[in-house]
C-alpha positions in Angstrom: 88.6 129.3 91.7 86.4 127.9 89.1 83.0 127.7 90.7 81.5 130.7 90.8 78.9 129.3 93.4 81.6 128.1 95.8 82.5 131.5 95.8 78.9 133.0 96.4 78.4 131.0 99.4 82.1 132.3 100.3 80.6 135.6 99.9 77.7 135.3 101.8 79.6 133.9 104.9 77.5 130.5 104.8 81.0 128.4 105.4 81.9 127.3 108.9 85.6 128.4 109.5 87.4 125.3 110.4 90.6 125.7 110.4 90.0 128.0 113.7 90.3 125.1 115.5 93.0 123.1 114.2 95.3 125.9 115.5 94.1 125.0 118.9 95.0 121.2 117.7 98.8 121.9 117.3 98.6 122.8 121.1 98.0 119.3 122.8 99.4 117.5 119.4 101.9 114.7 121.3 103.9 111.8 119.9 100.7 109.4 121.2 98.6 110.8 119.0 101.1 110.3 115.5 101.6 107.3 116.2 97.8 106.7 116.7 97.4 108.4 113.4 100.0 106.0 111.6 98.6 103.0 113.2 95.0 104.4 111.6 96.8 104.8 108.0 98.3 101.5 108.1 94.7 99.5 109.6 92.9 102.0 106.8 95.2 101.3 103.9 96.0 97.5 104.5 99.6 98.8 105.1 102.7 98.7 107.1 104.7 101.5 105.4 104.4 104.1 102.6 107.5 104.1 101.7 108.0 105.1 98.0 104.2 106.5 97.5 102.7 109.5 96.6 100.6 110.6 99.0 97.8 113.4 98.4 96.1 114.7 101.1 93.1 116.2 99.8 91.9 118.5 102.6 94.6 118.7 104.6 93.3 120.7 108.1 95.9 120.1 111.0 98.5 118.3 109.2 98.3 115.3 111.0 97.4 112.6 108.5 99.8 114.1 106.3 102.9 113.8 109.0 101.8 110.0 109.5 102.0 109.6 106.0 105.5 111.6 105.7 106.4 109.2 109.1 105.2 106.2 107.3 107.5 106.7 104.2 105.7 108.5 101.4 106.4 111.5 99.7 103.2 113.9 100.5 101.3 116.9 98.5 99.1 118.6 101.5 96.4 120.9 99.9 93.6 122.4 101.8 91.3 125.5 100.7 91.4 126.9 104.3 94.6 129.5 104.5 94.1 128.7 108.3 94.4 124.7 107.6 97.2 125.7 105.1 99.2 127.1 108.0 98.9 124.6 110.4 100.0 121.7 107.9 103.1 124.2 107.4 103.7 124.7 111.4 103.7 120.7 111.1 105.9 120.6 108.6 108.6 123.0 110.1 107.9 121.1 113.4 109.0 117.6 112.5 110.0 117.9 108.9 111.7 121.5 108.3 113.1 121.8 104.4 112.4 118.7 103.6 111.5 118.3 100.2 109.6 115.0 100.2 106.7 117.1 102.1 105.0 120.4 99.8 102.2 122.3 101.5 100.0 124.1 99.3 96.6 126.2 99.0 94.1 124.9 96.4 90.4 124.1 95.9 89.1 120.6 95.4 86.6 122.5 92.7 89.4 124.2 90.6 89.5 121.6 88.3 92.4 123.2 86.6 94.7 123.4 89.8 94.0 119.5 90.1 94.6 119.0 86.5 98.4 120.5 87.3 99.1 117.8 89.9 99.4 114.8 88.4 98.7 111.1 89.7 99.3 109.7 93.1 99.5 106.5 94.5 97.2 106.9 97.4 94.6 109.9 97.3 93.5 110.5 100.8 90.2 112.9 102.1 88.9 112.6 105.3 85.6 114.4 106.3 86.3 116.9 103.6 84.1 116.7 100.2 81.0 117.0 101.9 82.0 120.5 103.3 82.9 122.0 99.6 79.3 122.6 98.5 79.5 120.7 95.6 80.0 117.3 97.1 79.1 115.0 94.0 81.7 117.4 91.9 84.5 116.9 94.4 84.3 113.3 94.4 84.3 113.1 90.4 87.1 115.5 90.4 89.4 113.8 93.0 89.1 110.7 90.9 91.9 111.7 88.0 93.7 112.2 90.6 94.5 108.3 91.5 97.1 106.4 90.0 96.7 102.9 87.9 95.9 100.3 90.8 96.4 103.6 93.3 94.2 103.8 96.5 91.4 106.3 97.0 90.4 107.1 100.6 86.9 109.0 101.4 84.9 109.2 104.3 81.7 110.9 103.5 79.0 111.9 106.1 76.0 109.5 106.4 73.0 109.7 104.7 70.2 109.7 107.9 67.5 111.0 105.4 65.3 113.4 107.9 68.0 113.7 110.8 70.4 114.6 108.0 67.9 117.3 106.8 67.3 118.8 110.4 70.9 119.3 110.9 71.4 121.2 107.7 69.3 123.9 108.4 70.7 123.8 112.0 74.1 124.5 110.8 72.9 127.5 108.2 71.1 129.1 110.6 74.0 128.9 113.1 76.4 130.5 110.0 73.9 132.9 109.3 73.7 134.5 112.8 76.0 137.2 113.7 79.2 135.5 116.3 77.8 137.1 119.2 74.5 134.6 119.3 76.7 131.6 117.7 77.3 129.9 121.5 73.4 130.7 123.0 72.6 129.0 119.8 74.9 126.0 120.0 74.0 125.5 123.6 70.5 125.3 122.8 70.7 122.9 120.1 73.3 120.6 121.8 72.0 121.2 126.0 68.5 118.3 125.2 71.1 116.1 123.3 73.7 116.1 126.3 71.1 115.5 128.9 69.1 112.2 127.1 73.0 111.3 127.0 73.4 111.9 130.6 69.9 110.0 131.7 71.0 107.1 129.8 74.6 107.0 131.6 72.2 107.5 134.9 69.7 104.7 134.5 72.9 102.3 133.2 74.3 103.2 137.2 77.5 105.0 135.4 77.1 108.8 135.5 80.8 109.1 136.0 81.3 108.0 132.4 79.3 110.8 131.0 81.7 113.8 133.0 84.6 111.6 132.6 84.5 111.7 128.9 84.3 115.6 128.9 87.1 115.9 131.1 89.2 113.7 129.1 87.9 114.5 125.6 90.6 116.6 124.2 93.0 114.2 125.5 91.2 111.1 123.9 90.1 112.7 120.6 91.7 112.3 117.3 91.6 115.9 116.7 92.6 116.7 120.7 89.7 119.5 120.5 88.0 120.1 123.9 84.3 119.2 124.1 82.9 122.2 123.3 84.8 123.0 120.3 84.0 119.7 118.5 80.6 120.5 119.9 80.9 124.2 117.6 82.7 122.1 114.7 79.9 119.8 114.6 77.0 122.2 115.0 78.5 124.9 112.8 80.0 122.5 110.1 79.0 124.0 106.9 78.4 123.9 103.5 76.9 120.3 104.9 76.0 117.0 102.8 75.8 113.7 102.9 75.4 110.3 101.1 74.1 107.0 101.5 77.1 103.9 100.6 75.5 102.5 98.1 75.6 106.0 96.4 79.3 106.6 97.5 80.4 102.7 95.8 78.2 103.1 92.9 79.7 106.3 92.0 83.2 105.2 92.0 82.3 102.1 90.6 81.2 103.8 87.6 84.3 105.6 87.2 86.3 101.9 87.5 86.9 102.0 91.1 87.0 98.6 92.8 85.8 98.5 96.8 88.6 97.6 99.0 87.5 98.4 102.1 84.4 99.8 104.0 83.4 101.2 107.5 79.9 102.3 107.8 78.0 103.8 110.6 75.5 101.4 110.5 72.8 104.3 110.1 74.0 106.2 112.8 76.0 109.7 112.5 79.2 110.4 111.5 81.7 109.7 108.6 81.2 105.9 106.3 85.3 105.0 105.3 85.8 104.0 102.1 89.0 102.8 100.3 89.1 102.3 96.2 91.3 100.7 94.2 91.6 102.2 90.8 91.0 99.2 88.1 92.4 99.3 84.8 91.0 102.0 82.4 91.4 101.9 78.5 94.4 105.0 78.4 92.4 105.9 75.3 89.1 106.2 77.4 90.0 107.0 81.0 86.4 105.8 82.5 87.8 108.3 85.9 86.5 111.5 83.6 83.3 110.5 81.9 81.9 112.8 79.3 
């Protein structure tokens, strides 16, 4: 890889290993939840069917966005940095789309500019939840950028900016990746255990406490990710590298690089991801405004 900081914080064991979980994902995967994540491509996109796109999905984890996509029509590129992720998008693949060649799987970095360079242009560049994580955030948005076709969709959701919250939680989640595995749950439980319970004495004094152990029973069913409670709990807490951006910051930047805004879903200051979709406006060929000097 090209950055030689990404791989220093590789080194020193600072990144949260997610695709641990997506293995447990592929377990409780069902035809329900495709056809969820379809119906959340076509609502995200303004689309009923993909079919004749490229697809690039740009942090690829499970799979699943990339089989909807693959369902939905499109021919699909599925990279993803984690060889854990990279095998689950494969399982996927032999699962519901075995030799076909419409769907290639492949390990690369968002921040190896000159693996991205090798792919070419696709009609609909699509990261979910994923930038933010690489440790050089601003860099893998400017590099994904190329990436997008003339009139082409880019999709991003990018952690919200909560300006002290946001702080808090980043040194929660490096000290959680800098303790040894051993004290990782204690740890967890500690940070999360006042959280649950304010949760909890709200449900109480609304007269529904049901609703709070309800939700935890049913969680992995309900979830997009189909993760029990406590492992999106461990995904959250331990979710590192770990940055984040207000909207404005998010549309300016692509606005600079001739990126129109087509769609947005923010969390209205709360936590969690802001959805974006771009549509690439026309560039001067001779003076691609997507790589600024």
């Amino acid at each position: 890889m090209d950055s030689s900081s990404h791989c220093a914080e590789l080194a020193a064991s600072e990144r949260f290993k997610f695709g641990e979980n997506w293995a447990r994902f592929l377990s409780v995967l069902d035809e329900e939840r495709i056809l969820q994540a379809e119906a959340s491509l076509r609502r995200i996109l303004g689309v009923e069917t993909l079919n004749g796109r490229r697809f690039l999905d740009v942090g690829s984890g499970s799979g699943l966005f990339s089989l909807a996509a693959r369902r939905l029509g499109a021919g699909v590129l599925s990279v993803d940095y984690d060889s854990e992720s990279v095998s689950c998008t494969r399982e996927l693949q032999r699962r519901y789309f075995a030799g076909d060649i419409e769907w290639t799987v492949e390990a690369g970095s968002v921040l190896d500019k000159a693996y991205l360079d090798s792919l070419g242009e696709y009609d609909i560049v699509y990261s979910w939840g994923v930038l933010h994580q690489t440790g050089e955030m601003w860099r893998a948005l400017a590099n994904v950028a190329p990436l997008v076709a003339h009139a082409g969709l880019l999709f991003v959701a990018m952690y919200n900016d909560q300006g002290g919250a946001s702080r808090r939680w980043w040194h929660i989640k490096r000290i959680y990746n800098r303790l040894p595995r051993s004290f990782r749950p204690l740890f967890t439980a500690a940070v999360m255990i006042p959280r649950e319970l304010l949760f909890l004495v709200v449900q109480l004094f609304r007269g529904h406490p049901q609703a709070y152990f309800k939700n935890i029973a049913n969680y992995a069913q309900t979830s997009q990710r189909g993760l029990n409670y406590w492992r999106d709990i461990v995904d959250w807490v331990g979710g590192f590298p770990f940055e984040v951006a207000k909207p404005e910051q998010v549309f300016r930047f692509y606005r600079d690089r001739g990126f129109g805004l087509s769609e947005l879903t923010t969390m209205t200051g709360g936590v969690g991801c802001n959805e974006f979709v771009f549509v690439l406006q026309a560039c001067p060929e001779v003076n691609d405004c997507r790589r600024p000097s």
